[in-house]
KEGUNU-614790 format. One record per residue: residue in one letter; x, y, z of N, C-alpha, C in turn. Coordinates in steps of 0.05 Angstrom, whole numbers, padded with zeros to 5 digits, always signed. Layout:
# KEGUNU-614790
AXYZXYZXYZ
...
//
This chain:
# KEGUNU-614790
X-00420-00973+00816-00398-00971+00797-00375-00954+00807
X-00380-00929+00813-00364-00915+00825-00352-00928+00847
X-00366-00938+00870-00353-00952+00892-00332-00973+00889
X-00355-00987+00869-00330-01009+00854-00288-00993+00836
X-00297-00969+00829-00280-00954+00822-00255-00945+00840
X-00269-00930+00862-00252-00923+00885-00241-00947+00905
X-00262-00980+00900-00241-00997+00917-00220-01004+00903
X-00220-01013+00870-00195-01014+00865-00176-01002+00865
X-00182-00971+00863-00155-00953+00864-00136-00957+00893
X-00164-00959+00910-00154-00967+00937-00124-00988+00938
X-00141-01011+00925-00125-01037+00932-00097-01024+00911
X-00092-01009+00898-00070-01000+00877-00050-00982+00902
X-00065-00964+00912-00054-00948+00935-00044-00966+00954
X-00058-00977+00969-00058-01008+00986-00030-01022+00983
X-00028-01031+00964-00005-01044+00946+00022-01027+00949
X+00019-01001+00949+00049-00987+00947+00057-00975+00978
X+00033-00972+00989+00037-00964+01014+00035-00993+01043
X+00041-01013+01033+00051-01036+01042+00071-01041+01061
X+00077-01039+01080+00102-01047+01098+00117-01065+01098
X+00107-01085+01074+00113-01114+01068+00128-01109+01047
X+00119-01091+01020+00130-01083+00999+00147-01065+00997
X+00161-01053+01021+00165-01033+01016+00190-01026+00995
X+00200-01046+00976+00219-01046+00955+00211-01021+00934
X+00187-01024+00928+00178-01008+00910+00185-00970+00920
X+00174-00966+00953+00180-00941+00961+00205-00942+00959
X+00227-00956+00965+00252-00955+00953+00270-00946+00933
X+00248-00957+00917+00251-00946+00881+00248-00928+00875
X+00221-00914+00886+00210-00888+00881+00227-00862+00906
X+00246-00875+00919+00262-00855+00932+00291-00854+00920
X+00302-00873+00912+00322-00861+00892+00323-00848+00861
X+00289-00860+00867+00288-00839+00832+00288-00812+00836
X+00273-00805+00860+00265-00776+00866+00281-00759+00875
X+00296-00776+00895+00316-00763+00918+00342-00751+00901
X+00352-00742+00881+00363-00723+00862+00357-00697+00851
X+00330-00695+00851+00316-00667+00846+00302-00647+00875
X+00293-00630+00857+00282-00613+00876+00260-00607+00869
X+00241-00589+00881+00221-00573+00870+00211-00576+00844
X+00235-00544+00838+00230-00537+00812+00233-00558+00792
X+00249-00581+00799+00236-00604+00784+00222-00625+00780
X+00202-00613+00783+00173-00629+00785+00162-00643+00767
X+00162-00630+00742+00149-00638+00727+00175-00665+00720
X+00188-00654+00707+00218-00684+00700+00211-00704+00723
X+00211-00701+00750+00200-00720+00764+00180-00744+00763
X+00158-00723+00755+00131-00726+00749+00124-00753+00717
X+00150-00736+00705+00145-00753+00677+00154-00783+00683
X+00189-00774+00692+00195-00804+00705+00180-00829+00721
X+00160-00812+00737+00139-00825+00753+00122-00845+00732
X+00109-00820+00713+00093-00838+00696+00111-00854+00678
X+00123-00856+00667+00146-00872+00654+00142-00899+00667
X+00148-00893+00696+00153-00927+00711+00128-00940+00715
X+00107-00917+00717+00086-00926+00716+00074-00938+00686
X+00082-00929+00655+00083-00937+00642+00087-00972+00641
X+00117-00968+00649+00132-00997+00639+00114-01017+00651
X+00100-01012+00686+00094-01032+00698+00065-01035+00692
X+00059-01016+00677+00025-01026+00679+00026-01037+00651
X+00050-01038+00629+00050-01053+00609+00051-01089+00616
X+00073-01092+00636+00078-01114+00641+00059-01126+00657
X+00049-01113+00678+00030-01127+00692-00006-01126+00673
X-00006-01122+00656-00027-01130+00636-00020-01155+00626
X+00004-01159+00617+00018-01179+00594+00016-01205+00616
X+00036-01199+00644+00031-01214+00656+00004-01223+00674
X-00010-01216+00671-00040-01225+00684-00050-01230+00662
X-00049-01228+00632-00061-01245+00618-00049-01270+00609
X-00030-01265+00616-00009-01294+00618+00013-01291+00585
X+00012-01268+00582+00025-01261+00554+00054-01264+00564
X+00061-01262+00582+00086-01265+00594+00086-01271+00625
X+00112-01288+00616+00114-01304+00650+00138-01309+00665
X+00134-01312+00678+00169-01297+00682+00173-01320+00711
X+00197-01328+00718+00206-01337+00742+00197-01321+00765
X+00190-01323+00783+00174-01297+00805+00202-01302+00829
X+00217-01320+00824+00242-01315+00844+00268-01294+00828
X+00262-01301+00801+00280-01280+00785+00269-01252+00789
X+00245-01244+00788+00229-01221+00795+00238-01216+00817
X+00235-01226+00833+00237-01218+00864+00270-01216+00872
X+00281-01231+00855+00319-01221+00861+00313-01194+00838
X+00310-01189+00820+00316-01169+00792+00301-01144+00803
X+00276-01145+00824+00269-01109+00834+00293-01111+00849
X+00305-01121+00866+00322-01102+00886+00341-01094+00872
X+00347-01106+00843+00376-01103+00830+00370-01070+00820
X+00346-01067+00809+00342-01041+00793+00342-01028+00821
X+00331-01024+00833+00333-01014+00860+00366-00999+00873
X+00385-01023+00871+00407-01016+00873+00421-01000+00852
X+00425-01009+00817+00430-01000+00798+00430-00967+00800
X+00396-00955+00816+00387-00928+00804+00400-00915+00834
X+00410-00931+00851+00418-00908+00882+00451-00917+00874
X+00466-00933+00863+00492-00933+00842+00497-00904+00832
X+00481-00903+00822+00485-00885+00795+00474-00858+00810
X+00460-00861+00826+00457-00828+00842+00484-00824+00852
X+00498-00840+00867+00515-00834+00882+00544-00835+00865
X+00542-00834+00845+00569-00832+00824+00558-00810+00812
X+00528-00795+00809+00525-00773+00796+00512-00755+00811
X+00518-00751+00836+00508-00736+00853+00535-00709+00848
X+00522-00682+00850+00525-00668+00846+00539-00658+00820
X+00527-00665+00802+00543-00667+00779+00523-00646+00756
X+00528-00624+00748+00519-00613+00739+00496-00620+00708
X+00506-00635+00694+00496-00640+00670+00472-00665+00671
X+00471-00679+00695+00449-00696+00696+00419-00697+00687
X+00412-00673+00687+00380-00663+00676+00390-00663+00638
X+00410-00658+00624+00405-00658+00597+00416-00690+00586
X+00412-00706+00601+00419-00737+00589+00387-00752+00596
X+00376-00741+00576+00339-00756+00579+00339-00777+00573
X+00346-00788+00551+00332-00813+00532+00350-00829+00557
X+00376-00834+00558+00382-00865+00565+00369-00869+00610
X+00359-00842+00616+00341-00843+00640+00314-00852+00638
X+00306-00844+00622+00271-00848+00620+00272-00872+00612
X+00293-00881+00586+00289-00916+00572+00295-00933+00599
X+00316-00924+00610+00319-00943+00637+00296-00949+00654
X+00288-00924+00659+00263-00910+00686+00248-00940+00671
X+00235-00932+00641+00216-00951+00626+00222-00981+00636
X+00248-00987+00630+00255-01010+00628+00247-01033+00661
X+00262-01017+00678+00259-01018+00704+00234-01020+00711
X+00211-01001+00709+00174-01006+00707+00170-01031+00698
X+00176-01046+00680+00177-01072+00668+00173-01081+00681
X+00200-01087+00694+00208-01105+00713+00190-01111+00744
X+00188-01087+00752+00175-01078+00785+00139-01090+00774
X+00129-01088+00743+00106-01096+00737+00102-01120+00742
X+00128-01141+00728+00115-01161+00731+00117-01169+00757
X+00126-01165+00778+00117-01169+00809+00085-01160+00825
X+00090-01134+00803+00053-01127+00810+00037-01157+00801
X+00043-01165+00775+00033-01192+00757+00030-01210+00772
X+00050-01218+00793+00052-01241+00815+00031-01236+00833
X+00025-01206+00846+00011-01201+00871-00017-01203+00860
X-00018-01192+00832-00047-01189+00822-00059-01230+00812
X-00046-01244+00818-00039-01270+00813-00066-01283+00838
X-00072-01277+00863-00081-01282+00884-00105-01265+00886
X-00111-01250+00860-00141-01232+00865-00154-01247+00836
X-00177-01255+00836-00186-01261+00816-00195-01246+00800
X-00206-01220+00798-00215-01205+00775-00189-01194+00760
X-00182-01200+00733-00160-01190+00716-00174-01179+00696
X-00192-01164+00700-00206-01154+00677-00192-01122+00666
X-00191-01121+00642-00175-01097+00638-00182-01071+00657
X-00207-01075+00662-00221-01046+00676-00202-01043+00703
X-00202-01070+00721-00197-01075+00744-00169-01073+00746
X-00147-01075+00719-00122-01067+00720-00121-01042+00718
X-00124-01020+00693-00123-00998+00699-00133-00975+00723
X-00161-00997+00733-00157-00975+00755-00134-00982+00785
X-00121-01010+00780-00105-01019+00796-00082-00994+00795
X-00072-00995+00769-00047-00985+00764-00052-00940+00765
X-00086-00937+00766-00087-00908+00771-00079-00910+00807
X-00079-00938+00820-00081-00932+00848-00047-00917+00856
X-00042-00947+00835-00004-00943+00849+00003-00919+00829
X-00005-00901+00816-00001-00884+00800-00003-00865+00827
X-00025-00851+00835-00034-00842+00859-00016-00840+00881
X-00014-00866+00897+00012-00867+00919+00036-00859+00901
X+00038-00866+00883+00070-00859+00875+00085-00828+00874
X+00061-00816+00859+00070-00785+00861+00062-00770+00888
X+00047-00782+00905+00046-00773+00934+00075-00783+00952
X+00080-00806+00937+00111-00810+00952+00128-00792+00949
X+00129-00788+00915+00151-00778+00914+00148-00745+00919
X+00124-00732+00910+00122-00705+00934+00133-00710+00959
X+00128-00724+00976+00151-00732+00998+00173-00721+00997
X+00188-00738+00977+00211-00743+00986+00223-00716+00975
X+00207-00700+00953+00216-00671+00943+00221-00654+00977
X+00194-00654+00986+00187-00643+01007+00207-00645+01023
X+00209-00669+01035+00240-00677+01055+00259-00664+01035
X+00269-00672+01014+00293-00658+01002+00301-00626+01005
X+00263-00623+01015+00276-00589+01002+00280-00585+01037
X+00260-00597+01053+00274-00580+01076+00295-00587+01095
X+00312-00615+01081+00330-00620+01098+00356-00607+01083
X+00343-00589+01045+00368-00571+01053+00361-00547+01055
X+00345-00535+01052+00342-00510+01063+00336-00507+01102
X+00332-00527+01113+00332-00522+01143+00354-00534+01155
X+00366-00557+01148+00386-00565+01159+00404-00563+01137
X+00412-00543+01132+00427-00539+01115+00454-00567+01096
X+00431-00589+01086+00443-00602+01066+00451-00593+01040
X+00476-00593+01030+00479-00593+01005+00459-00619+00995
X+00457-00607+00969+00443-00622+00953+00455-00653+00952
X+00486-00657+00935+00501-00672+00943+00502-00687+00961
X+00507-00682+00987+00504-00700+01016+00477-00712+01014
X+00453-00699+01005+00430-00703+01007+00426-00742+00988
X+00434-00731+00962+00441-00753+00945+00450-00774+00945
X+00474-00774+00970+00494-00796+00973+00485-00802+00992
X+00480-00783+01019+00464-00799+01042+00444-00820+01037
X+00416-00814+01028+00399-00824+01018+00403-00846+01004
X+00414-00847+00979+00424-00868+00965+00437-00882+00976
X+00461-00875+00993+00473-00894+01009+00465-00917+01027
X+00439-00897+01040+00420-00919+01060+00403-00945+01045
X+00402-00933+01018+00383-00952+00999+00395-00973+00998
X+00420-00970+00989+00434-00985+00986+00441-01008+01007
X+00440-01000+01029+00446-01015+01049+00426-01031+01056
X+00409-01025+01047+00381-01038+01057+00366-01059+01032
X+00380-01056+01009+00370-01072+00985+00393-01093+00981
X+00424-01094+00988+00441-01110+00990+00436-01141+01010
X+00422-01132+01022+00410-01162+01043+00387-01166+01031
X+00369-01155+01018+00343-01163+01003+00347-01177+00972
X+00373-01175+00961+00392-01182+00943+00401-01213+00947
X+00415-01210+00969+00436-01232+00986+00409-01258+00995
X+00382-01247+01011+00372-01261+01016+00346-01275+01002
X+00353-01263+00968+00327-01266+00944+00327-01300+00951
X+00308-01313+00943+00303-01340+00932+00321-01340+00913
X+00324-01331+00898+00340-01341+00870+00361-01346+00889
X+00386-01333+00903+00405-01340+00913+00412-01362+00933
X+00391-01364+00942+00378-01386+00970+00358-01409+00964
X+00360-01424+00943+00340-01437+00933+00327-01460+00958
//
């Protein structure tokens, strides 16, 4: 039972730490790549938030409660993707960003949705959809997620305290690259290229 426990979390980990997928580490680097440290926990919540939205949808969708176009999915992650490294880089360095919660987290939520039902698609090609076998899917990518984004805290903090980045540069650099890299994943969705 237990073994059976730790392979699924596996295949959840498996899933985010993907070289194929890597849209999702994408996501989870412009969410992160704005804070620091000391904000960990806000991090942390946001984390589970997205983790929220997507383990709602990828339930709904693996029981077939919802179904969605999987070329609209697969153009609509890169869009949130872009949307949240947008909005870093128009609110990078901007003091008041930490006291505007609700319309971040409803987004963060909303956005999980979305990135779920693509989990829905991948989990589409494994035959056990048993509730057990989802939640421990979604403790996997729960797992990699906040190990990513420790990362990217980690890189944040020491590319400004050793290479002396403003926070700012840090924000726009980063985001900027995202951006560059989800604009041809955008351009070259199926939806656009039928």
């Amino acid at each position: 039972m237990l073994e059976n426990f730790w392979f699924n979390v596996k295949i959840g980990i498996d899933h985010i730490i993907d070289k194929n997928g890597y849209d999702h580490l994408l996501f989870l680097l412009v969410l992160a790549v704005p804070y620091v440290f000391k904000d960990w926990k806000r991090v942390l919540i946001l984390v589970s938030i997205f983790t929220i939205g997507h383990s709602i949808s990828l339930v709904l969708g693996a029981y077939d409660v919802v179904t969605v176009n999987g070329k609209l999915i697969e153009f609509l992650i890169p869009i949130t993707i872009l949307i949240t490294a947008i909005y870093n880089v128009f609110t990078a360095g901007k003091k008041d960003r930490g006291n505007k919660v609700g319309p971040l987290f409803l987004t963060t939520l909303f956005f999980g949705l979305i990135h779920g039902l693509g989990f829905a698609r991948y989990l589409d090609m494994i035959s056990d959809n048993s509730l057990m076998f989802l939640v421990e899917f979604a403790l996997g990518i729960e797992i990699a997620q906040v190990i990513i984004v420790f990362v990217v805290l980690f890189l944040g903090f020491m590319c400004q305290t050793i290479f002396r980045f403003t926070r700012r540069d840090w924000v726009m650099v980063l985001s900027s690259i995202v951006i560059g890299l989800v604009i041809p994943m955008i351009i070259q969705s199926n939806l656009l290229n039928p």
